[in-house]
C-alpha positions as CSV (number, residue, x, y, z in Angstrom):
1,X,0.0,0.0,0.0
2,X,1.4,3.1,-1.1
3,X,2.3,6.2,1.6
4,X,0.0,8.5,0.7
5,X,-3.3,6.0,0.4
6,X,-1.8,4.2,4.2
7,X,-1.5,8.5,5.0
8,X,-5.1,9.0,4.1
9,X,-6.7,5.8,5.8
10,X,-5.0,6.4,9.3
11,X,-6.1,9.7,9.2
12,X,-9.6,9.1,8.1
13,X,-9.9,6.4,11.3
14,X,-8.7,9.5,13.3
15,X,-11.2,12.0,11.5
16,X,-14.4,9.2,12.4
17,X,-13.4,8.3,15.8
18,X,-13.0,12.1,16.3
19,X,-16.7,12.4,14.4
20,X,-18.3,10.2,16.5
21,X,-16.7,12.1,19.9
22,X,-18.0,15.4,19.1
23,X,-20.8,13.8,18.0
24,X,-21.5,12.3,21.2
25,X,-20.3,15.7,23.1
26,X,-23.1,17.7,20.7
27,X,-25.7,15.3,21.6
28,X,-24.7,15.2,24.9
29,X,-24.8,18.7,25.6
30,X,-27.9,20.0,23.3
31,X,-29.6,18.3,26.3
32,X,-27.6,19.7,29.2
33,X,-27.4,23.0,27.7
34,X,-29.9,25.6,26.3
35,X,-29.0,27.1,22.3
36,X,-28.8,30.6,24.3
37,X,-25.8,28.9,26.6
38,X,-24.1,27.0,23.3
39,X,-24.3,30.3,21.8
40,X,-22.1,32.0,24.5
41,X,-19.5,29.4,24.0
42,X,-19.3,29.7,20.2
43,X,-19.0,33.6,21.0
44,X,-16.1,32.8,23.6
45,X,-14.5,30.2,21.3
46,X,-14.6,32.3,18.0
47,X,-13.2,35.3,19.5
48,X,-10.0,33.0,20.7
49,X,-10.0,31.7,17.2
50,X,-9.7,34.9,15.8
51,X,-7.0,35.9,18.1
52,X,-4.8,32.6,17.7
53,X,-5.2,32.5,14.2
54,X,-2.8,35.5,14.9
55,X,-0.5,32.8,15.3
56,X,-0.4,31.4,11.8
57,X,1.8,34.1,10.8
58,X,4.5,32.3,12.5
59,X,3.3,28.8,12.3
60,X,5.3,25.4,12.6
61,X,3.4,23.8,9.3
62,X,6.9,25.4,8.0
63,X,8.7,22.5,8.9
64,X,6.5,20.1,6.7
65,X,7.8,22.0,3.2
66,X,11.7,22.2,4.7
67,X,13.6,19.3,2.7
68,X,15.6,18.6,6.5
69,X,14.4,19.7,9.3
70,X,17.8,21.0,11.3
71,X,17.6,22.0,14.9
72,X,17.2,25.8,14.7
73,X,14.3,25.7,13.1
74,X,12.5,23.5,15.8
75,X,14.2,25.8,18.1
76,X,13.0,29.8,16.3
77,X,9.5,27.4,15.8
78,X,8.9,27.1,19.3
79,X,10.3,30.8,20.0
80,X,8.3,32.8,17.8
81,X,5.0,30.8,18.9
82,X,5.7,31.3,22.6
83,X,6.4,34.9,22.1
84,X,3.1,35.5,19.8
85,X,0.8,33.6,22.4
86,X,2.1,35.8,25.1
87,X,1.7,39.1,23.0
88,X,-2.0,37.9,22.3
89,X,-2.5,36.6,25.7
90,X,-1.7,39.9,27.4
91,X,-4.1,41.6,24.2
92,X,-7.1,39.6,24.9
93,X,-6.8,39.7,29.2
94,X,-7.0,43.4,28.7
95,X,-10.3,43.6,27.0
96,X,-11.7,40.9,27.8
97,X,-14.3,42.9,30.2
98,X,-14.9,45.1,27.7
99,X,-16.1,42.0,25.5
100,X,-18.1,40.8,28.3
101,X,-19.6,44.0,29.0
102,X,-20.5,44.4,25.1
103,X,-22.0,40.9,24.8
104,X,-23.5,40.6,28.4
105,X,-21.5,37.5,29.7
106,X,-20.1,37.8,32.9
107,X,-18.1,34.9,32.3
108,X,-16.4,35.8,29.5
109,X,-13.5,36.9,31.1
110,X,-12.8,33.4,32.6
111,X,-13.7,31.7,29.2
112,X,-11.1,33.5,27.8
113,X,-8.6,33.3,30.1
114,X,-8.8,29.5,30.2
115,X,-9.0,29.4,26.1
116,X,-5.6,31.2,26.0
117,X,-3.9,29.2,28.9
118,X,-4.8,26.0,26.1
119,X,-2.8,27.6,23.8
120,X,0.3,28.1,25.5
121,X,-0.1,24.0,25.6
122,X,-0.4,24.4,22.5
123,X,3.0,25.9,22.0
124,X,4.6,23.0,22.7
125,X,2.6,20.0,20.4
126,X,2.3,22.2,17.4
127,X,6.1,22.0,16.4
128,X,6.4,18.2,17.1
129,X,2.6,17.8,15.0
130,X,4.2,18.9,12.3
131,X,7.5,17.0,12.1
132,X,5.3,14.1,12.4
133,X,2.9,15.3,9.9
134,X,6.1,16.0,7.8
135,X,7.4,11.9,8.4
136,X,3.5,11.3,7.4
137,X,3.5,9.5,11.0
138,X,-0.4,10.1,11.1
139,X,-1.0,6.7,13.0
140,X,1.1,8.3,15.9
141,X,-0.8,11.4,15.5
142,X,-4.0,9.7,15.0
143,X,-3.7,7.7,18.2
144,X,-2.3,11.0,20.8
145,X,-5.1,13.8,19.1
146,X,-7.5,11.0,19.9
147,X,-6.7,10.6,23.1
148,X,-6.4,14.2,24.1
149,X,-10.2,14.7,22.1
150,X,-11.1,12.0,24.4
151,X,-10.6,13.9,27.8
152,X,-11.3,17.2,26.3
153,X,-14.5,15.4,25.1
154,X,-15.3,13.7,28.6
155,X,-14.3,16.7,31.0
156,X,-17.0,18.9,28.5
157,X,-19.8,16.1,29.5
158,X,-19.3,15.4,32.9
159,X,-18.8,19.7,33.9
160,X,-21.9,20.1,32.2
161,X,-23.5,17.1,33.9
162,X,-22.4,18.8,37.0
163,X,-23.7,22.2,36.0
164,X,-20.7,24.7,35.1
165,X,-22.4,26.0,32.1
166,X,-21.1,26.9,29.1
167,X,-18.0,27.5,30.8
168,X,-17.2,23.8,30.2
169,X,-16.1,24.1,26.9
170,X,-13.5,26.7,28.3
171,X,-11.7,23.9,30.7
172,X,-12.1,21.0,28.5
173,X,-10.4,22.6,26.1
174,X,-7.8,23.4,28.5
175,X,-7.4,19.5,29.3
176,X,-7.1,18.5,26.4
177,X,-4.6,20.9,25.2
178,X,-2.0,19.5,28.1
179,X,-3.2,16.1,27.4
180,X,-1.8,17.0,23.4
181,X,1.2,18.5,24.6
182,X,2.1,15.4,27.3
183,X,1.2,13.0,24.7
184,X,3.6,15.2,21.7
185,X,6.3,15.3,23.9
186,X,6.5,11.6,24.8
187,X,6.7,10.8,20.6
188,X,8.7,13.0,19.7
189,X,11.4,12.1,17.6
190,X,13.4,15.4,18.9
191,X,14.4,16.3,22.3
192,X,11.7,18.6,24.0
193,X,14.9,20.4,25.8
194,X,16.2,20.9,22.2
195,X,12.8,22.4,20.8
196,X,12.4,25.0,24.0
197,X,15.7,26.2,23.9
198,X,14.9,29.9,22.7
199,X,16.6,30.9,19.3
200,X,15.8,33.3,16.1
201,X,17.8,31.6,13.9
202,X,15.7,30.6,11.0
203,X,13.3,33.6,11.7
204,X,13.2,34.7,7.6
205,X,12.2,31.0,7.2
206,X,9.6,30.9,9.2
207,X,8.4,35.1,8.2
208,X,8.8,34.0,4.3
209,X,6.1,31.0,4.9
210,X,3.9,32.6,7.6
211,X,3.3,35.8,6.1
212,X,0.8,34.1,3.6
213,X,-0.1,31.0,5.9
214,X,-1.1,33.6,8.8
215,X,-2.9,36.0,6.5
216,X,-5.0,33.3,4.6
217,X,-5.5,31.9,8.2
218,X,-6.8,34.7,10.0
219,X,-8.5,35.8,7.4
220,X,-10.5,32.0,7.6
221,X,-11.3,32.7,11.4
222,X,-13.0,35.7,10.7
223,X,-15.0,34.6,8.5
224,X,-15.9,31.4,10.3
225,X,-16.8,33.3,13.5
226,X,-17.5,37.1,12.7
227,X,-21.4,36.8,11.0
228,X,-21.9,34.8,13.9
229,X,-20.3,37.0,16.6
230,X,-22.5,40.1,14.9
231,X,-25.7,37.5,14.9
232,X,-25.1,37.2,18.9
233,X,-25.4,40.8,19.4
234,X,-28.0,41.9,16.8
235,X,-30.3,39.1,17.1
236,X,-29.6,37.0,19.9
237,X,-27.2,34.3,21.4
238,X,-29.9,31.5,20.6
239,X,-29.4,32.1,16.8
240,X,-26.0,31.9,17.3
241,X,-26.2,28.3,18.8
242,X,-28.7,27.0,16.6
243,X,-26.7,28.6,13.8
244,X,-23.8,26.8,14.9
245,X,-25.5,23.8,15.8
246,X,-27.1,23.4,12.2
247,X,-23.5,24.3,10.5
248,X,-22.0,21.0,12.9
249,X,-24.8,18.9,11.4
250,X,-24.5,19.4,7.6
251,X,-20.6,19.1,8.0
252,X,-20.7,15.8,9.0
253,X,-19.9,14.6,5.7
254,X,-17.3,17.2,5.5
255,X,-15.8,15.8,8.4
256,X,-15.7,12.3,7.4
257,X,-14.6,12.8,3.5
258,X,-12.8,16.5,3.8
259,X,-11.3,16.7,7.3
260,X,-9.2,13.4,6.4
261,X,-7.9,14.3,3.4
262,X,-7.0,17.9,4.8
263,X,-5.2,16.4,7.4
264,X,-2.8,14.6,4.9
265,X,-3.3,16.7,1.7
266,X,-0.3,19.4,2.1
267,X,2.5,16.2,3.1
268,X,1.8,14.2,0.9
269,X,1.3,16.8,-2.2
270,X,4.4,18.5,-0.8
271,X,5.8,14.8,-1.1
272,X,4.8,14.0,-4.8
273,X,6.3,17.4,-5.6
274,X,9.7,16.5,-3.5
275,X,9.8,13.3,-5.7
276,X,8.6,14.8,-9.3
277,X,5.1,13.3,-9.7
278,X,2.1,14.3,-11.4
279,X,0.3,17.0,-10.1
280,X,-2.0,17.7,-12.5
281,X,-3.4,14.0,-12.3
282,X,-3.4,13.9,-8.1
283,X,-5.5,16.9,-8.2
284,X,-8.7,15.7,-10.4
285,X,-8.1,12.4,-9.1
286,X,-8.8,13.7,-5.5
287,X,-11.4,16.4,-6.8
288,X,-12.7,12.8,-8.1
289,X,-12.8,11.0,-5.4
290,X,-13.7,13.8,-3.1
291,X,-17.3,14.2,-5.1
292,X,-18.2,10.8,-5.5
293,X,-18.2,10.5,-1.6
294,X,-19.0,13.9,-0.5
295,X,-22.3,14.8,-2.5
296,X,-24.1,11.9,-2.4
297,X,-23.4,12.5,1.9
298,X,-24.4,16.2,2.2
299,X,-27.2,15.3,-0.1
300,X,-28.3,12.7,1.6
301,X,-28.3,15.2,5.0
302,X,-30.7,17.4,3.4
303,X,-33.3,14.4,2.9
304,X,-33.0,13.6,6.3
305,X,-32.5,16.9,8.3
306,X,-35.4,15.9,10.3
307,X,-34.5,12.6,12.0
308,X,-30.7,13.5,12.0
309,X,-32.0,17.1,14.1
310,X,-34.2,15.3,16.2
311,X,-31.2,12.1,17.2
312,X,-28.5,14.6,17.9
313,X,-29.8,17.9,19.3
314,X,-33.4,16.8,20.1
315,X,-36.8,18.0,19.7
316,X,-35.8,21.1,21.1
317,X,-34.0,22.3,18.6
318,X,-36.5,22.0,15.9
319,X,-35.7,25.6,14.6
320,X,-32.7,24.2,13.0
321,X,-33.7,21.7,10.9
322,X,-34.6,24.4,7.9
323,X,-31.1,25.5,8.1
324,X,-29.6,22.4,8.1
325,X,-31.2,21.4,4.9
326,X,-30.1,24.6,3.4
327,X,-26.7,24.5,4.3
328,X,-26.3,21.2,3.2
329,X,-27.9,21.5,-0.2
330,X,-24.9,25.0,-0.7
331,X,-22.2,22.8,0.4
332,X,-22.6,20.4,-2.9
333,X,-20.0,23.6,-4.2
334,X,-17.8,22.9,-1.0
335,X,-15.7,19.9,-2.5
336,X,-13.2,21.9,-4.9
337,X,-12.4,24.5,-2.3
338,X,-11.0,22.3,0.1
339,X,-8.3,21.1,-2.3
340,X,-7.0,24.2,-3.6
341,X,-5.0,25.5,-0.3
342,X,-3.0,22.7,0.2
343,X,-2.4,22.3,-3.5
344,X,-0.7,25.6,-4.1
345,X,1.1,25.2,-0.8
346,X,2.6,22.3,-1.8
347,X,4.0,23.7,-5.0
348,X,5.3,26.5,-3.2
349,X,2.8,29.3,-4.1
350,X,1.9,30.6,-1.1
351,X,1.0,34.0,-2.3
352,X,-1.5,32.3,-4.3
353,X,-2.9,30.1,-1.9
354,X,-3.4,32.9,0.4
355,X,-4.9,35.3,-2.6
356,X,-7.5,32.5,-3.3
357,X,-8.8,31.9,0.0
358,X,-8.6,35.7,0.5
359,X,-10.6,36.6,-2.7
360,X,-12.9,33.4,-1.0
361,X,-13.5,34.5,2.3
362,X,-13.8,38.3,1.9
363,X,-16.6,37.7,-0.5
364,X,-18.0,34.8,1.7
365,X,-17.5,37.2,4.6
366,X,-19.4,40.4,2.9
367,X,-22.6,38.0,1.9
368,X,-23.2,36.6,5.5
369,X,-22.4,39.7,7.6
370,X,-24.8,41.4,5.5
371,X,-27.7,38.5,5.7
372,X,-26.4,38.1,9.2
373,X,-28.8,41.0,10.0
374,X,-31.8,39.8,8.7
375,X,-31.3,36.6,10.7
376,X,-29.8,33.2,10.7
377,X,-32.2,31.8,7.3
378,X,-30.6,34.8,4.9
379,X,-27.3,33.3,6.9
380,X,-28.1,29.9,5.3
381,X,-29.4,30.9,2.2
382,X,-26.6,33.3,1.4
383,X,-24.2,29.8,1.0
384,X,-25.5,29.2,-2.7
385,X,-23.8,32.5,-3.8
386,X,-20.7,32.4,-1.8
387,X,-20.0,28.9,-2.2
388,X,-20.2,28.4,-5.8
389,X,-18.0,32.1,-6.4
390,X,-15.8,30.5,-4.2
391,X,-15.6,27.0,-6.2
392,X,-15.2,29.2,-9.1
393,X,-12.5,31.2,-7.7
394,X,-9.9,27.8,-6.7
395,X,-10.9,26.4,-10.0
396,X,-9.2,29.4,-11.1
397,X,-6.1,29.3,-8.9
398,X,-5.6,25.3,-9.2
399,X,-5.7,25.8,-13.1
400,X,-3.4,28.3,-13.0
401,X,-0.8,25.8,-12.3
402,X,-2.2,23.1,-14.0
403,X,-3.0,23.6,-16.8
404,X,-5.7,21.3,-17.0
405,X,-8.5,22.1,-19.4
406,X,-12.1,22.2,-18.9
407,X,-12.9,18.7,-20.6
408,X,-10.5,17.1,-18.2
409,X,-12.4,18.9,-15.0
410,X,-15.5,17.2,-16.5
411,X,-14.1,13.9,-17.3
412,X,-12.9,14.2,-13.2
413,X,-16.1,14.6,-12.0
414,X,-19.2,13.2,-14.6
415,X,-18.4,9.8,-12.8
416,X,-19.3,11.6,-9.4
417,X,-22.6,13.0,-11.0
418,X,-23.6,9.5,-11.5
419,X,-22.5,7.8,-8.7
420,X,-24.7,10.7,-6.4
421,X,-27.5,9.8,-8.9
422,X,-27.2,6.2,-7.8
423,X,-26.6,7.1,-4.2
424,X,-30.1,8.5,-4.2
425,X,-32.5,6.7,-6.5
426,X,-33.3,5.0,-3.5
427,X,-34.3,7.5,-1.0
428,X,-35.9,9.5,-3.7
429,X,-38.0,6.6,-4.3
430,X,-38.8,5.7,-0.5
431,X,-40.0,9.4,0.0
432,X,-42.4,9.7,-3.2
433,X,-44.1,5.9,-1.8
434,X,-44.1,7.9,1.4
435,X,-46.0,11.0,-0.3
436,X,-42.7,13.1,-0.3
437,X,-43.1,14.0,3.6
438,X,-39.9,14.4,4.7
439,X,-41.1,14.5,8.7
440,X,-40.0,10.8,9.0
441,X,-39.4,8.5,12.2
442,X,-35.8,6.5,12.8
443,X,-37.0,3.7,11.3
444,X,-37.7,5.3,8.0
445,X,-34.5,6.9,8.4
446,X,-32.3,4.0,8.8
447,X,-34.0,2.8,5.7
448,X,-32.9,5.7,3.9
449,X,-29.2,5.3,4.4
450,X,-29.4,1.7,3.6
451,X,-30.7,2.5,0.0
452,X,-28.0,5.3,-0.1
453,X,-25.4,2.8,0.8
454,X,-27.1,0.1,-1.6
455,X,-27.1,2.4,-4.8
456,X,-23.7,3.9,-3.8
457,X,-21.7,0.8,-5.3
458,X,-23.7,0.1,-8.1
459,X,-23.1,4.0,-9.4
460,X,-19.7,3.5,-9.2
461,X,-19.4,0.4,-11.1
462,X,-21.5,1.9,-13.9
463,X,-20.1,4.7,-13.9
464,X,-16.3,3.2,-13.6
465,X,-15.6,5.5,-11.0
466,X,-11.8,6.0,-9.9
467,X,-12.7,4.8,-6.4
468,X,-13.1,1.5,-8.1
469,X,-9.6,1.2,-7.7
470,X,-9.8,1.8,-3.9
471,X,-12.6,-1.1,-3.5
472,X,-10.6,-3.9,-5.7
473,X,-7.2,-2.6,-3.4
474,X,-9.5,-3.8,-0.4
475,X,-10.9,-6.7,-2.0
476,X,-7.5,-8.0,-2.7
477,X,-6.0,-7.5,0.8
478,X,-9.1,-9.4,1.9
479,X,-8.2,-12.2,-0.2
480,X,-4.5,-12.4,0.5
481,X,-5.5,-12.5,4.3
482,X,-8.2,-15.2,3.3
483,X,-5.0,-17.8,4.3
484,X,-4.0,-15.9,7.5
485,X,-7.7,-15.3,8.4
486,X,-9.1,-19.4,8.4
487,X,-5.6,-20.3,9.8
488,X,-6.0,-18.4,13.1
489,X,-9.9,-18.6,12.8
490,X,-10.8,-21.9,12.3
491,X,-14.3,-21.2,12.7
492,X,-14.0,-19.4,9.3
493,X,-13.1,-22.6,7.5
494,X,-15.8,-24.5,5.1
């Protein structure tokens, strides 16, 4: 099995078991918490997002594009982070009543204080993440960022069980940032003593990279969390949690198909570049594979925003199932976005990975802080024009590089067209004998995803999908550990 497919499967057994924890934390705390609380905490966590993202500017992802990674740069990585986290520590302290005061949250204050004590933990796992990323050790990752989403996802439960409020989030979060950082340190392959020691040596390197990496980030953060930080103050802090609430449930297929390949995308194209591959073919391969698995899941979320609202948050959160639907029927644009930033980091065109997601977000950011004021449906709604100008706009950049024509963009992804269309002859057909009413009981939907999953295969045999590759890889290791498996299973024999 080649490096980057074994890259991609650890990290996508990382990205479900980390799926199914938040999960279970969301569930978990829709019912302990009111959407006027969870909308406190997305306030509180946004506006350390925004402030860390600061951070970015000098960030240790650096490492993953050096050809050998020498000890000053671990050293000037873990410098310049500690001395940015203390600048924006200090920054945030000293307003952080004035935030309070201006959102009416008297704890605010502490939220924030225990957000930015997480990321001084943080300080010290971020370097050695990325050198492992770099060594594309992403079982060793998978196994130490599960374990430290474990107690962050725990401590969240059981303080909210025990009624601390939103302020739960604040000191999980903290856990599990020292549980990281414990974890990091023990697989390291460097010396932690090395990586503290302070030094400024490879401070261009680290400026040349950031500048981009940090503007593009921050730049993501305020997009993410701004509309919603202006939604908490204009309309109220229960739009804001059932906004966020609704954007958790239709990115469950993101986080299953996206989230693992963004976790391996920049080593392993910064790899294939390293060695001389084909670029050009990588990138419709994976805008390939990407649709053919990610529509036919955000799709399939729409049809079943009801029973999917209902299991996770509850009845109580009923308001949310409109937006779910909405935001899940936008995202179809999402899949080509995703690629484009790691792409054009990988070849070493930072400026233009950061002027793509810039053009992105700013125009993103302009639609949904202008619906933002007439409430969290224009929020929703405004995602089918700022997603597909923002599909539009990496097409661009990626083809800029590339070279690649239109034909060969539509040869990429017809096959994922049909495989969708496969994908959901099925439930399309259950909810016309079921008079197209789409308020439906678990049963019904657990009938649904079984025809999803029955017509998924069948679409892409037809339509000879590139993932076809993927299932005969797996049906051969199955056969070859035929031998293995009745030997040491002798249950298993005829």
């Amino acid at each position: 099995m080649s490096t980057p497919r074994r890259a991609f499967i650890m990290s996508s057994i990382e990205q479900y078991l980390s799926l199914a924890i938040n999960i279970t934390v969301v569930a978990a705390m829709a019912r302990l918490l009111t959407p006027d609380a969870i909308g406190h905490a997305v306030t509180g966590i946004g506006i350390g997002a925004i402030a860390l993202s600061l951070r970015e500017f000098v960030t240790p992802e650096f490492l993953i594009q050096r050809p050998q990674i020498e000890e000053k740069d671990l050293r000037t990585s873990f410098t310049m982070l500690f001395v940015l986290t203390v600048l924006i520590t200090v920054g945030i302290l000293i307003i952080s009543n004035e935030i309070a005061q201006f959102y009416d949250s008297p704890e605010l204050p502490l939220f924030l204080f225990l957000i930015m004590m997480s990321a001084f933990a943080d300080v010290v796992s971020q370097p050695i993440v990325a050198t492992l990323r770099r060594n594309m050790a992403f079982g060793v990752l998978a196994k130490i960022r599960s374990a430290a989403l474990l107690v962050s996802a725990s401590s969240t439960i059981l303080l909210g069980f025990l009624g601390f409020g939103y302020i739960s989030y604040a000191w999980a979060t903290l856990a599990g940032a020292i549980t990281l950082a414990g974890l990091s340190a023990f697989v390291s392959p460097h010396s932690l003593v090395l990586i503290c020691r302070p030094s400024l040596e490879s401070w261009r390197t680290v400026a040349a990279f950031g500048r981009f990496k940090g503007a593009s980030q921050a730049v993501d953060r305020i997009y993410e969390t701004v509309p919603q930080l202006i939604l908490g103050k204009i309309i109220s802090m229960s739009s804001v949690g059932l906004y966020n609430r609704a954007n958790t449930l239709c990115g469950i297929p993101d986080r299953i198909v996206m989230s693992a390949f963004y976790a391996m995308a920049f080593p392993a194209l910064a790899a294939s570049v390293r060695g001389g591959g084909n670029i050009k073919k990588a990138y419709l391969n994976t805008l390939s594979y990407l649709s053919g698995l990610y529509w036919p899941g955000v799709l399939l979320i729409a049809l079943t925003a009801t029973p999917i609202v209902d299991l996770i948050l509850g009845p109580q959160w009923g308001d949310a199932i409109l937006l779910v639907r909405l935001l899940s029927l936008a995202a179809v644009f999402w899949f080509a976005v995703v690629v484009t930033n790691p792409l054009l980091l990988a070849l070493g065109h930072n400026r233009d990975a950061f002027l793509s997601g810039f053009l992105c977000r700013c125009l993103a950011l302009v639609l949904l802080c202008g619906a933002s004021t007439y409430g969290i449906t224009a929020m929703a709604a405004s995602q089918f024009i700022s997603l597909p100008a923002q599909m539009l706009i990496s097409l661009y950049f990626a083809r800029k590089h590339l070279g690649f024509t239109f034909a060969e963009l539509m040869a990429a992804i017809l096959p994922s067209v049909v495989v969708t269309f496969f994908s959901l002859m099925g439930p399309l057909a259950f909810l016309a004998f079921n008079g197209w009413n789409l308020q439906m009981n678990f049963l019904h939907f657990g009938l649904m995803l079984l025809t999803a999953a029955a017509g998924w295969l069948p679409g892409v045999i037809v339509a000879n999908h590139p993932f076809l590759t993927e299932i005969r890889l797996i049906l051969r290791t199955l056969s070859n550990a035929a031998p293995w498996l009745r030997r040491h299973f002798p249950a298993l024999r005829a």
